[in-house]
N, C-alpha and C positions, 0 to 999 in steps of 0.2 A: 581713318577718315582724314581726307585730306584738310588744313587749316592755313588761313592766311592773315599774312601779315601786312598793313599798311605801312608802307612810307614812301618818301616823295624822294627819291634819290638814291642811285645805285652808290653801292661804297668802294671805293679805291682801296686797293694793296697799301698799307702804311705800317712803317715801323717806327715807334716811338713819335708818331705826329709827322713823319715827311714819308710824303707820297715819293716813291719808288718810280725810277723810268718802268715803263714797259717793253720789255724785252722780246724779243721773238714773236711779234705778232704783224710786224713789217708787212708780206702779200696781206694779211686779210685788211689791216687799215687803210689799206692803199686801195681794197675793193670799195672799204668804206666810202673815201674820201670820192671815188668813183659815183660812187648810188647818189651823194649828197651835191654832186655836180649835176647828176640828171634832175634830181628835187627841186634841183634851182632853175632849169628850164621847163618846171611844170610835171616834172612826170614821178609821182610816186611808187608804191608798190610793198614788199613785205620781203624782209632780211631773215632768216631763221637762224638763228647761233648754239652747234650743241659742242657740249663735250662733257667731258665725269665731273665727280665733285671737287673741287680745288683746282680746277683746271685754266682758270682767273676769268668766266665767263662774264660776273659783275662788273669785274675792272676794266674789260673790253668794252662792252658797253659805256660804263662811266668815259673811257678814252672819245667813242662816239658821237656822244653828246656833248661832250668839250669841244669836238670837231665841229658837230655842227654850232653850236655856238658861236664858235669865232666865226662865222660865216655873219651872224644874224639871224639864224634858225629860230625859230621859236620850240621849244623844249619842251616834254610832258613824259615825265618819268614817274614808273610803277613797281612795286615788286609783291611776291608773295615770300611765305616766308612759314614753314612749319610751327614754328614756335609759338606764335601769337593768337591771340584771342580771331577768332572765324567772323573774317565781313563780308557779305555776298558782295559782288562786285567792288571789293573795296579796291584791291590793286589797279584795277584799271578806274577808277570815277577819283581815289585820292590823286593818280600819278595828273590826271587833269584839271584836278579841281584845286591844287593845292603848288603849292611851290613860285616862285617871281612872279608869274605871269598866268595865273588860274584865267580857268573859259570865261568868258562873258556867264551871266545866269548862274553863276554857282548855287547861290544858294536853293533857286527852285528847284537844279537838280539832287541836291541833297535831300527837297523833300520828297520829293520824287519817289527817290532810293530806299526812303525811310516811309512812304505808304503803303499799305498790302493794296495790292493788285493793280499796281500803277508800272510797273515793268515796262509794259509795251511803249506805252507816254514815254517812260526814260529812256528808253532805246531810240524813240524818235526825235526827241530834245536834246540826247545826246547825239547823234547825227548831226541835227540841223544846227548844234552850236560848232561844233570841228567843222562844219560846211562853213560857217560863217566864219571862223578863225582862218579858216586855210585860203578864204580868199582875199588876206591882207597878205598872204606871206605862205611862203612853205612851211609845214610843219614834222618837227621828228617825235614820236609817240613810242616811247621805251618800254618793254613789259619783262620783268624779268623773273627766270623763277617758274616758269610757265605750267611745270608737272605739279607746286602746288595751289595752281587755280582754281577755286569752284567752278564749276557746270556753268554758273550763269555767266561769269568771268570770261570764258571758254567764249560762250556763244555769241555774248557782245562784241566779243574783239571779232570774229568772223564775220559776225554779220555787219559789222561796220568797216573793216577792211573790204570786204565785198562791194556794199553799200557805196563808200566814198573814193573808190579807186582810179576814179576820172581826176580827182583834185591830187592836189601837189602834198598828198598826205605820206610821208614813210615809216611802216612800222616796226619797229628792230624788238624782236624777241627773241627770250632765250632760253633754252629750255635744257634738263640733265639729260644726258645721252645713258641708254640700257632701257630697261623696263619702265614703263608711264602706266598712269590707267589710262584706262579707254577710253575717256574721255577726252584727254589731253592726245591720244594717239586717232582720234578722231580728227578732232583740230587741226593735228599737224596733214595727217594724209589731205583734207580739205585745202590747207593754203597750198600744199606743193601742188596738188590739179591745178590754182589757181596761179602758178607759174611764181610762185617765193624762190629768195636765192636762198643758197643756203652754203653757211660758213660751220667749218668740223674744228672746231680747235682740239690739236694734236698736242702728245708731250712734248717738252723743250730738249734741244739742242744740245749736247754737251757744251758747245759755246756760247749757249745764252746759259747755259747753268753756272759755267764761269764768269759771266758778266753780272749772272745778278748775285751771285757768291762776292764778287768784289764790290757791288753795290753796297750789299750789307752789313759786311765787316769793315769795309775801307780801305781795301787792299788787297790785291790779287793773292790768290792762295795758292798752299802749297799742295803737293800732290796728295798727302793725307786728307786736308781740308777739302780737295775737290773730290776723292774717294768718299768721302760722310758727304758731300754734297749729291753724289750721286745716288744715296739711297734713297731720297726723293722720286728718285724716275720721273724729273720732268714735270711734276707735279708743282706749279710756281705757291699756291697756299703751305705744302708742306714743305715747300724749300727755305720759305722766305721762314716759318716759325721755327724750325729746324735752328736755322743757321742764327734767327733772333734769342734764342732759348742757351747759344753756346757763347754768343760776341762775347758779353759781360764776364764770363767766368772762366770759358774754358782756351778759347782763343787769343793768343794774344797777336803782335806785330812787329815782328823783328825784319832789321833792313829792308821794309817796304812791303813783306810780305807775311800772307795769315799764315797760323802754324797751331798745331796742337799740342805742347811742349812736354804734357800729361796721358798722352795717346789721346784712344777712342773713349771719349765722354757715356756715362752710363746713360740709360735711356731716359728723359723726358717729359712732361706733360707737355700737350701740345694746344694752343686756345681753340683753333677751330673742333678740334676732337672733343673737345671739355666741355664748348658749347652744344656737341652733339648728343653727348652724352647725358646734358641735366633736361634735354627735353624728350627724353625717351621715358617709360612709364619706371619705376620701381623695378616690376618681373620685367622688361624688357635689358634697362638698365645692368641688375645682375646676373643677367644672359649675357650680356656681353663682354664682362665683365668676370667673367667666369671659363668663357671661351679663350680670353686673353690669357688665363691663367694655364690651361690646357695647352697653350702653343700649337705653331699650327695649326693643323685644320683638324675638325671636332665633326663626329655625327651629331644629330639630335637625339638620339637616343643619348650619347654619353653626355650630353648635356642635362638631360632628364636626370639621369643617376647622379650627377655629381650634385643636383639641385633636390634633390630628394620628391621628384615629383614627375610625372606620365611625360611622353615623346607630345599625346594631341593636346595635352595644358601648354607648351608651349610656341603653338601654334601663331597665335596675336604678337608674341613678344618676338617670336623667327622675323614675322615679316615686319614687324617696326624696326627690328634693326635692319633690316635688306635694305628697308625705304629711306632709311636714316646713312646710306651710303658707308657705315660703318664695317658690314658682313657682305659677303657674297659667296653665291653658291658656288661648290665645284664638284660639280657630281654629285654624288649623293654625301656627300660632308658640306660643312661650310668653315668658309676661310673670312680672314679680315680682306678688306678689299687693298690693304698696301701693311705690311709688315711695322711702318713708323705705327699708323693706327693701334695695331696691339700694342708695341709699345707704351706709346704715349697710356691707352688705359690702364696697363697694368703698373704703369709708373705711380697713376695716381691713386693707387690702392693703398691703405699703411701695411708697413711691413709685414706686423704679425699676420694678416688677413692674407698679403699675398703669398708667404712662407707655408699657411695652411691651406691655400687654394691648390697651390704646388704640389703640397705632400696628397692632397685629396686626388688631383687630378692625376698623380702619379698610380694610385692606386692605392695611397696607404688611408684606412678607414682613419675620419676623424672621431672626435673624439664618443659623442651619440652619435651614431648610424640610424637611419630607421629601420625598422624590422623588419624585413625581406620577406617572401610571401615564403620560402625555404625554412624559415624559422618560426613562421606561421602555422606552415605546417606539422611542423616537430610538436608543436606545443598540444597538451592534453587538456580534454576541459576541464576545466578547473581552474586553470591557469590565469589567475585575475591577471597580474603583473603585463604578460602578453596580452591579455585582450585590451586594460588600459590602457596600452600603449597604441593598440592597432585604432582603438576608438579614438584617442589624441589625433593618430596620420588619418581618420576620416574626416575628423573637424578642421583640420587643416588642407586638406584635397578636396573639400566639397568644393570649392568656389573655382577654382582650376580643372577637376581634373573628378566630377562626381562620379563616374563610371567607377573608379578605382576607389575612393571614396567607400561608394557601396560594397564593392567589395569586402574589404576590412572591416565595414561596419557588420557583416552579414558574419565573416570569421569570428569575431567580438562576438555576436551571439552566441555562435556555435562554442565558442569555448565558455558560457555561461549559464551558470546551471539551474534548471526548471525553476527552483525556489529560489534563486539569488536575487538577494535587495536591486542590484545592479539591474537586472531583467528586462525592467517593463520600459526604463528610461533608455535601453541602447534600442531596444523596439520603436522608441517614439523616434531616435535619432535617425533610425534604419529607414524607413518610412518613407520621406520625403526624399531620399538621397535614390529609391529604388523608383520613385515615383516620377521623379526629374528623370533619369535615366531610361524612361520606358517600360518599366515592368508595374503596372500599375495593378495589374489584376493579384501579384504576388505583394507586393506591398499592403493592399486593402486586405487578405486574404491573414497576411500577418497581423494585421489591428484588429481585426473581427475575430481573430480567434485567442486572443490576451482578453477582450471584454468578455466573449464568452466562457473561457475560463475561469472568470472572477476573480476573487480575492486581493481584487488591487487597491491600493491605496487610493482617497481623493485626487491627491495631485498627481498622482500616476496615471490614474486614469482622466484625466481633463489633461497633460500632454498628449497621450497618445490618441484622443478624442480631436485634437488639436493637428495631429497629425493627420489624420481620417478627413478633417473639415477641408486641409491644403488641399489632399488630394484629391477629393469629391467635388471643388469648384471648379474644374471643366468640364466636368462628367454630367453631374448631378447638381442642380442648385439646390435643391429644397433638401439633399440630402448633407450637404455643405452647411447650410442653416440648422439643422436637427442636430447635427456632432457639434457643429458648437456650441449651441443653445443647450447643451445638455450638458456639455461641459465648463460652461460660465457657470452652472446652476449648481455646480458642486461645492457643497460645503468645506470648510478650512482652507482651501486653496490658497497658493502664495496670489501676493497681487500682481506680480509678473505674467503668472498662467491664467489670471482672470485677463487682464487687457487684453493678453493675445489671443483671449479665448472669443471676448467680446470685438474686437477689431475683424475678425474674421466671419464674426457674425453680421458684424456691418457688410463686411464685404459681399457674404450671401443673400443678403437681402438686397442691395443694392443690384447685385445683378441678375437676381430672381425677376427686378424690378418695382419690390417693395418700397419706392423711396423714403415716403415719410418713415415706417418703421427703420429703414437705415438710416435715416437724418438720427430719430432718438439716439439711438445706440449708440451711434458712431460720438454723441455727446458725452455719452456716462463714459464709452471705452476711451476716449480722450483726458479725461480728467485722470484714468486710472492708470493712462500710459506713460501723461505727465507725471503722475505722481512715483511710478517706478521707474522715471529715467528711461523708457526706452523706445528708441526712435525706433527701430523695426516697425510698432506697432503705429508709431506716428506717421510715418512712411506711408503704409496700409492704409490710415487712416485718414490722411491726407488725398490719398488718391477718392475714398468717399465723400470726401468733401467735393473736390472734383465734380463727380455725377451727382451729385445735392442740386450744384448752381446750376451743371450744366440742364437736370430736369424743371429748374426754374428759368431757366434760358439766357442765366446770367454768362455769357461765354466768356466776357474777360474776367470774372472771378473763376470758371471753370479753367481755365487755361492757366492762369495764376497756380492755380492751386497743383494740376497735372504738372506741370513744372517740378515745382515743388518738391512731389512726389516723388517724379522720376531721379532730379537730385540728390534726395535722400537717401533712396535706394539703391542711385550708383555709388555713394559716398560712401556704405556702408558691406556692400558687396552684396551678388543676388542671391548667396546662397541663405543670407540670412533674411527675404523678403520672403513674408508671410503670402503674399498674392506675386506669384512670378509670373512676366516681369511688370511694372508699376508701367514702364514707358509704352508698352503698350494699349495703355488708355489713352493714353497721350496722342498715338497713331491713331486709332479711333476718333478722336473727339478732333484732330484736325482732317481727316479724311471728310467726318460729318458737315465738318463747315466750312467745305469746300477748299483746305489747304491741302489738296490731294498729293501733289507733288512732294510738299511735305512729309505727309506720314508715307508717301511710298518710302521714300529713303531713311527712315526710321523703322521702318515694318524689315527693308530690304538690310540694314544693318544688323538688326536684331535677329534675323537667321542666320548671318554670319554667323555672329558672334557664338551664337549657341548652339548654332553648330559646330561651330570650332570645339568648343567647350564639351561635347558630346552631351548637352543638354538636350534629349530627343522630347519631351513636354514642353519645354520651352518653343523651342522651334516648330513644335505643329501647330501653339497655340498665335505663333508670329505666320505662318503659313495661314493658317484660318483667317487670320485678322486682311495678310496681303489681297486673298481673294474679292473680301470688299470693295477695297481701294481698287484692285485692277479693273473690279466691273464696275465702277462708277468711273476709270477713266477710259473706257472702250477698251480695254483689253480683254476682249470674253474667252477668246481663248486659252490665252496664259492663266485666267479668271479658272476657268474651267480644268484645266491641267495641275495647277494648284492643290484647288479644291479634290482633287482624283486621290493624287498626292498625298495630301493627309486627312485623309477619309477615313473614320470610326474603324475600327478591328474588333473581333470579337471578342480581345483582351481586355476591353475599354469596361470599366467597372462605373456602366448607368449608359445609360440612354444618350447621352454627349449632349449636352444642352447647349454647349458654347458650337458644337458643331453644326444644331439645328440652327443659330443665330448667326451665319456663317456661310459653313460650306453648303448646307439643304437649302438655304434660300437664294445661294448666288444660283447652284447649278438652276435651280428651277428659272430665276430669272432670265441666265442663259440662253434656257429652252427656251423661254418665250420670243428673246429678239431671233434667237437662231429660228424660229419655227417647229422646233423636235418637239411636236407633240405628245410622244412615247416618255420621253424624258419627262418633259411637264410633266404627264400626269401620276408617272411615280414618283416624283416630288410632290406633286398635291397630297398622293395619297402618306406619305409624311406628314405634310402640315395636317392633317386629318389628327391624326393622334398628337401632334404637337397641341393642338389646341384642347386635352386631355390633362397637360402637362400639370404639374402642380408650381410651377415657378409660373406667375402672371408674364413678363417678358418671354417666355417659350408660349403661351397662350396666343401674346397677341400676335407673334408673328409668323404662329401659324394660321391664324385671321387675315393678316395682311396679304399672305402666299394665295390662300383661297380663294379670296377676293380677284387678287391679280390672273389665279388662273378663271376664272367664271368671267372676267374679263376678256380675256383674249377666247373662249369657247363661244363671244358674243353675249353672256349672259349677266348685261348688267345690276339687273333688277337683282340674283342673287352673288351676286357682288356685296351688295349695299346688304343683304342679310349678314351675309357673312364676316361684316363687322359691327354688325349691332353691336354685339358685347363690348369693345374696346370704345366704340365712339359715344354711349352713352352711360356707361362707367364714372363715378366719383373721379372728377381731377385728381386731387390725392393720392391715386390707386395705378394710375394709368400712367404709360410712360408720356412724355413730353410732348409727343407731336401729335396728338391726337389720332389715333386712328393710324401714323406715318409711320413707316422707317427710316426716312431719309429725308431732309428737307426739301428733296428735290422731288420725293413722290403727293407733294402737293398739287404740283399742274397735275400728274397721274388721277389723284383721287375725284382735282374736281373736274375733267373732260367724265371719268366713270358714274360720278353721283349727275350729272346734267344726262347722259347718255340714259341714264335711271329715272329721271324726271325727278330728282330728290334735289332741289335745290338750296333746301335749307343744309343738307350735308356739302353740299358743295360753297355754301356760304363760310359753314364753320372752319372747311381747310381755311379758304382766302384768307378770314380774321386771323386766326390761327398764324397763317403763314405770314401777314404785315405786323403780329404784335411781337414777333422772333425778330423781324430783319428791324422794326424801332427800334430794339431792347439795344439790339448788335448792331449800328450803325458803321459800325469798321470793316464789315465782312459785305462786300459787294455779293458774295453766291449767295447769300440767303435774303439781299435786297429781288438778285435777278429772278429767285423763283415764287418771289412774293407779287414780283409784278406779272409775272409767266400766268400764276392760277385767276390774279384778278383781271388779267386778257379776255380768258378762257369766260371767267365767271362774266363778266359785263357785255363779251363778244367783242371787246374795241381792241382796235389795232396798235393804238397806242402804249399801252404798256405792255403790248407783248414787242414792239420794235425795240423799247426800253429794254426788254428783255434780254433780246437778242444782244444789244450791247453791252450789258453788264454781264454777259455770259462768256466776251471775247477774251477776256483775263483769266477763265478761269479754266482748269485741265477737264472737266465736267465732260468728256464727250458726248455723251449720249442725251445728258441734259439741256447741251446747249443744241445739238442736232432736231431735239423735241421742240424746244420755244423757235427754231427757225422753219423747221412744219408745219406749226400752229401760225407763226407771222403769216407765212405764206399762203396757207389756205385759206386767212383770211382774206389777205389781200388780193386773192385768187377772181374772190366775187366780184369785184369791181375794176382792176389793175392788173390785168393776167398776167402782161409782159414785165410789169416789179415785181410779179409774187416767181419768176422762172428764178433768181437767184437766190433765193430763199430755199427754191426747192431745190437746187444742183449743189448747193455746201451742206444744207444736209445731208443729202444724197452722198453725197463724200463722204460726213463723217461719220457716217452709219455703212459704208464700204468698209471705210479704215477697217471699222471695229469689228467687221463681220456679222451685223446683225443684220439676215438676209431677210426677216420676216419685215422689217424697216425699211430697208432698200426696196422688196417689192411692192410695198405701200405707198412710198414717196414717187415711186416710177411711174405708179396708175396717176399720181396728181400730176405728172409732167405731162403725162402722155392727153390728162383730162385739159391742160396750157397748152395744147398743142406741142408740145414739144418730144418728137422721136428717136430714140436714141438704141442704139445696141446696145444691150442689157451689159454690161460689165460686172466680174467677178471680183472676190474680197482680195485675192490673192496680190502678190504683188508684182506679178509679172502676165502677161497673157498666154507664156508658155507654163504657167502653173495654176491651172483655173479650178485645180483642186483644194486648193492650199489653202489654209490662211496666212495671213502676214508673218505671225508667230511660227507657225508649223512651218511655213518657207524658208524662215530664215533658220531653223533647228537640220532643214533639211540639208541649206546650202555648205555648211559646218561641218555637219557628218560627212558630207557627200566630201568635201576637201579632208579628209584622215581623221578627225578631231574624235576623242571619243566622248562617251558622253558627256561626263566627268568635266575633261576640257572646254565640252559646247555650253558647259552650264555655267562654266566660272567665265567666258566670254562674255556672254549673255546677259549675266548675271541671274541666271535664275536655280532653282534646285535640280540637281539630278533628276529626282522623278520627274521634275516636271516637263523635261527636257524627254525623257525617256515616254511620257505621253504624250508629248508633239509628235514624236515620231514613231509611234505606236500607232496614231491617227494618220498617220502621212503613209505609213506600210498599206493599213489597209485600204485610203482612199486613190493611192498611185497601182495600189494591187503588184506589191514587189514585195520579193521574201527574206530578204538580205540585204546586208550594208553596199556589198560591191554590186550588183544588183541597182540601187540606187545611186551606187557613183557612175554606171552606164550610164541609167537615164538623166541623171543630172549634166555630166558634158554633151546627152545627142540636146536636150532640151536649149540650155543655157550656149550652146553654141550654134542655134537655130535652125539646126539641122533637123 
């Protein structure tokens, strides 16, 4: 994940405190000096500066802005920078707000920056302040560092270079030349449409190598000295510390000229490498570091063996050092991206450490090896020694590498004999490691048949009860509460296995939707986790605190605390979180309150990662979570392909409760903006037996599902039956919203309960939904849909117009597409021709989304405004009126080579999900093959 660094000033090449001529950059200053003479007659525009790492792209810059300075230019320099702590727009709002001559307004745009949901206001105040700056004077706007920009960084600078490109504004960015993400390679394809010059800075000269070799010793060298200068290759960072690393000791200066009087100096540490290397993680760090030792270029497999750990554990650590300009690939190995680099790392190893990397990488075993699956195999049951040992390499692989993990831990059994003491504890060990990995039906299979055997100890049996409780909380909640509640209840137990036995019982009550019994619990198991020292369970435990506030509506103690949580948990590593992963509540409880963009890229991170990881429960339960967030931000079909995705198996040990609260309720909601009736109604007939369930939160929403389908069948009157149970239920008992799932299904409930003639239910969302958005006065989506139901609920036009504008900040599609329906039809009654724009941007963003059952609906009200229009499709083209946006664009992808795999890490989305875009796109284009559709996509897309 990319992070940025603020400061107000690019830094110059300097040795010892004196800034260095600049060498070899002659034509491109001279293009410079060129742009900054048109700047002066008025006319701006956008510079793009790329080349590799060390290739003095800062220094050019900094050159830049000295240029324009001496003119009178007025200045605004930005950078990012890997290392530092992450500030959304910080590079570009510091490089303007800070330095000689900060914008007019600084401070309101700071507060600006630092409100939720004020973005748009800062984009526009930022505008109009640079509008007003640039018409005392030209101005140059420096951004450096560009690949590691955030998104919003990204979009300011475009949409403001766009924006202000009539004024005497020029923006000089610069960016690493090779691989960017997508984001950043967005950006860039956007300004070159937009007619950017663009400067390549190339390696240097042999004779600028010799001019800045005599810069920094003081004296033209000698042919040795300019041979070690040229292993640089051009490179002015590695030249200048190169050649800084050798003045003092190794060079001296005889008759005028440098010399090496001792030959070729042993190799180095180098600063810029040193600094690249302490902000790389630990496991990235001794990846690379390990590679240096192996010389040359290294697979990842051999990099795996000499680290004692899997090719896919070191997946996250490959690509931070790629990103880190440190490795590059070549073929299928990977190499350092310039020879000094190894060096310099393996220089700063101490000796004994590199002497045994050497003899390791050479092939001589050091001194413990770990046990090879060959040696595994040789061993006879019985063999505690090997199975200890294989159980040690599982506790140490669970967090990296838990496929292999279970493995070993499942060998460790097998070499342990029916009656061995050791027995029931590598069971409880096995358990979760089989369970994370996707074998959940064999992991339960194995706990349930140690209980039924009997004769286990207390604490033997409340671990492996404990293990039964991890497993069963996506499955089963009330079966997650029963294993642990039965295993806190066990007498003598250590107090270690009672916290983490009761912490987990919080947790299934909590998401049963017990609150108040999870409030108690999560009291007693706190005291007890403190008192054992152990933060796993505080972790855990902290995340129930979380859902405590959040069913009190306290969001900024709820969000406090999910922080927290997530902290914890990464602080401590996942494999030891009792609820994998904590941050996943976290994506939830920002999706709920409307920081949807937010928990996308935390939901969207978290499938990475564990998928990287081969954590296959992790990642389904981060897929379930994404489908949420995509259908609350109009994505129904990626919503939908998801949810396909990680859809219940028959391996799945229970009923999937977290999938009914998830994947069974988006697809149904789905159905209803799509129209698939068929769909709905076998999802209704789900929520049918959802509301059976013995967890209250699978009750209620399978209540809420019912509700919404007897809604759209026209039948509101049992609608309103259909949630008797949850809307007049003990507070205490029920989750938060009464009757909700979403705080945006408040306008939803009171248009249903008024269409029902039940006012007084449609009174209680409105209360309901204004005593949430007092509590949270910081969260505009839940002020907008407080004023949306009490629109609805009074008929006045007024706080549903409200509405509509506190819904302009926020990603909500669908929910802001609904308060601009409701505007408009009311407005309809009296003002036809102000209610047509109300109905044409919803009408849009219920396009976007592909909710055709919406689109049809809105069209009758345009059509009822007078207003006639050719029905338009979700798609994104008119030569694809099959499509939708998502599917179009999985199609465009394939149809150019990409395969799936490819089209998903583009995308960003998962394999399957990709694989269901275009599963749907087969059957709705009616083509049976990939080439097949690369036909139809060049007759289509070339309008033939």
């Amino acid at each position: 994940m990319s992070v940025n660094r603020v400061t107000t000033r690019t830094e110059p090449e300097e040795l010892d405190g004196v800034r260095a001529p600049l060498r070899g950059r002659e034509a491109e200053l001279a293009f410079i000096e060129e742009r900054l003479d048109a700047l002066a007659r008025g006319a701006g525009g956008i510079i793009r500066v790329e080349g590799p790492a060390g290739i003095g792209r800062s220094r050019f810059l900094a050159e830049a802005a000295a240029a324009a300075r001496r003119r009178g230019t007025r200045v605004f320099e930005g950078a990012a920078d890997p290392g530092e702590p992450f500030v959304p727009l910080g590079p570009l709002l510091e490089g303007v707000l800070s330095g000689e001559e900060p914008l007019s307004g600084a401070q309101r745009l700071r507060d600006l920056a630092t409100t939720p949901g004020r973005r748009f206001w800062l984009l526009q105040e930022l505008g109009d302040r640079l509008r007003e700056a640039a018409r005392n004077g030209p101005l140059l706007v420096v951004l450096d560092d560009l690949q590691w920009c955030d998104d919003l960084t990204l979009l300011t600078f475009h949409t403001l270079a766009a924006g202000l490109s009539s004024h005497p504004i020029l923006w000089l960015v610069a960016v690493r030349a090779g691989s960017v993400p997508s984001g950043v390679r967005t950006t860039l394809d956007r300004i070159r449409q937009a007619g950017a010059h663009e400067l390549v800075l190339e390696a240097l000269e042999d004779r600028v190598i010799a001019r800045i070799t005599e810069d920094v010793l003081g004296a033209p060298p000698d042919p040795d000295v300019l041979h070690l200068a040229r292993r640089a290759e051009g490179v002015p960072q590695l030249l200048v510390e190169l050649l800084g690393s050798l003045r003092d000791e190794a060079v001296t200066i005889e008759n005028g000229t440098a010399k090496l009087p001792a030959g070729p100096p042993a190799p180095r540490e180098l600063p810029s490498v040193v600094r690249r290397l302490d902000q790389l993680s630990d496991q990235a760090r001794e990846l690379v570091q390990t590679a240096a030792a192996a010389g040359g270029t290294v697979t990842v497999a051999r990099l795996a063996e000499l680290l004692g750990t899997s090719s896919a554990a070191l997946i996250t650590a490959v690509r931070e050092a790629l990103d880190a300009d440190l490795l590059a690939e070549s073929g299928d190995r990977l190499a350092f991206r310039h020879d000094l680099i190894r060096e310099a790392v393996e220089a700063g190893l101490p000796l004994p450490l590199r002497q045994a990397l050497r003899r390791q990488a050479a092939g001589l075993p050091p001194g413990s090896a770990p046990a090879d699956a060959a040696a595994a195999e040789r061993a006879a049951p019985g063999d505690t020694v090997v199975a200890d040992r294989l159980r040690t390499e599982a506790a140490e692989l669970a967090a990296t590498a838990p496929g292999t993990a279970a493995e070993r831990s499942l060998k460790a059994l097998e070499l342990t004999g029916a009656d061995a003491r050791e027995r029931p504890r590598i069971i409880a060990e096995t358990i979760p490691l089989l369970w994370q990995t996707g074998r959940a039906a064999q992991a339960r299979g194995l706990g349930t048949a140690a209980l039924a055997a009997g004769g286990l100890g207390p604490e033997d049996e409340a671990l492996i009860r404990l293990a039964l409780a991890r497993l069963a909380a996506p499955f089963d909640f009330f079966e997650a509460v029963r294993q642990a509640r039965t295993g806190a209840a066990l007498p003598g137990i250590s107090a270690a296995a009672r916290g983490r036995l009761l912490a987990m019982l919080a947790v299934g009550l909590s998401m049963s939707g017990e609150h108040a019994a999870a409030e108690q619990v999560a009291a007693e198991a706190w005291e007890t986790a403190v008192a054992a020292g152990d933060r796993t369970a505080e972790a855990t435990l902290t995340t129930v605190r979380s859902a405590v506030s959040f069913h009190r509506m306290d969001l900024t103690e709820a969000f406090r605390q999910a922080e927290r949580s997530a902290a914890l948990a990464d602080a401590l590593g996942v494999s030891t979180s009792l609820w994998v992963p904590e941050a996943l509540w976290h994506a939830l409880l920002s999706n709920t309150t409307g920081r949807t963009a937010e928990a996308l890229a935390v939901a969207e991170e978290g499938i990475r990662i564990t998928r990287e990881q081969g954590r296959t429960a992790a990642t389904r339960m981060w897929l379930m979570t994404r489908t949420r967030i995509l259908l609350e931000t109009g994505r129904l079909a990626d919503a939908r392909a998801d949810a396909e995705a990680a859809s219940p198996t028959a391996d799945d040990p229970g009923p999937g409760n977290l999938a009914d609260v998830t994947l069974r309720y988006v697809m149904l909601r789905v159905a209803l903006h799509t129209g698939d009736r068929q769909t709905a109604e076998a999802y209704a007939a789900e929520a049918r037996r959802m509301r059976s369930d013995g967890a209250p939160v699978v009750r209620h929403f399978g209540s809420w599902m019912l509700a919404l389908m007897a809604d759209f069948e026209g039948r509101p009157d049992r609608a309103m039956t259909a949630l008797d149970g949850v809307m007049t239920s003990p507070a205490a008992d029920r989750p938060a919203y009464a009757g909700l799932i979403d705080p945006a299904d408040a306008p939803v409930l009171v248009r249903m309960a008024l269409r029902a003639g039940s006012q007084e239910r449609a009174a209680q969302a409105v209360a309901m939904a204004e005593k949430r958005a007092a509590l949270n006065p910081g969260l505009p989506f839940l002020a907008a849909t407080a004023a949306h139901a009490r629109g609805l609920l009074d008929n006045d036009l007024a706080p549903l117009v409200r509405a509509v504008r506190l819904y302009e900040d926020c990603p909500r599609v669908l929910a802001r597409a609904s308060a601009l329906e409701d505007a408009g039809r009311k407005m309809a009654a009296t003002r036809t021709a102000e209610a047509v724009p109300y109905f044409e941007t919803a009408l849009a963003l219920y396009a976007r989304a592909g909710a055709e059952r919406d689109v049809a609906r809105v069209r009758r009200r345009l059509r009822a405004a007078g207003v006639r229009r050719r029905p338009t499709t979700t798609g994104l083209s008119d030569a694809w009126p099959e499509l939708t946006p998502a599917e179009l664009r999985t199609v465009r992808l394939v149809a150019r080579g990409l395969t799936n795999r490819q089209a998903a890490e583009h995308l960003s989305l998962s394999p399957h999900t990709v694989s269901s875009h275009l599963r749907r796109a087969f059957t709705r284009l009616n083509v049976t093959s990939r080439a097949e559709l690369t036909r139809l996509a060049k007759l289509r897309d070339s309008g033939e």
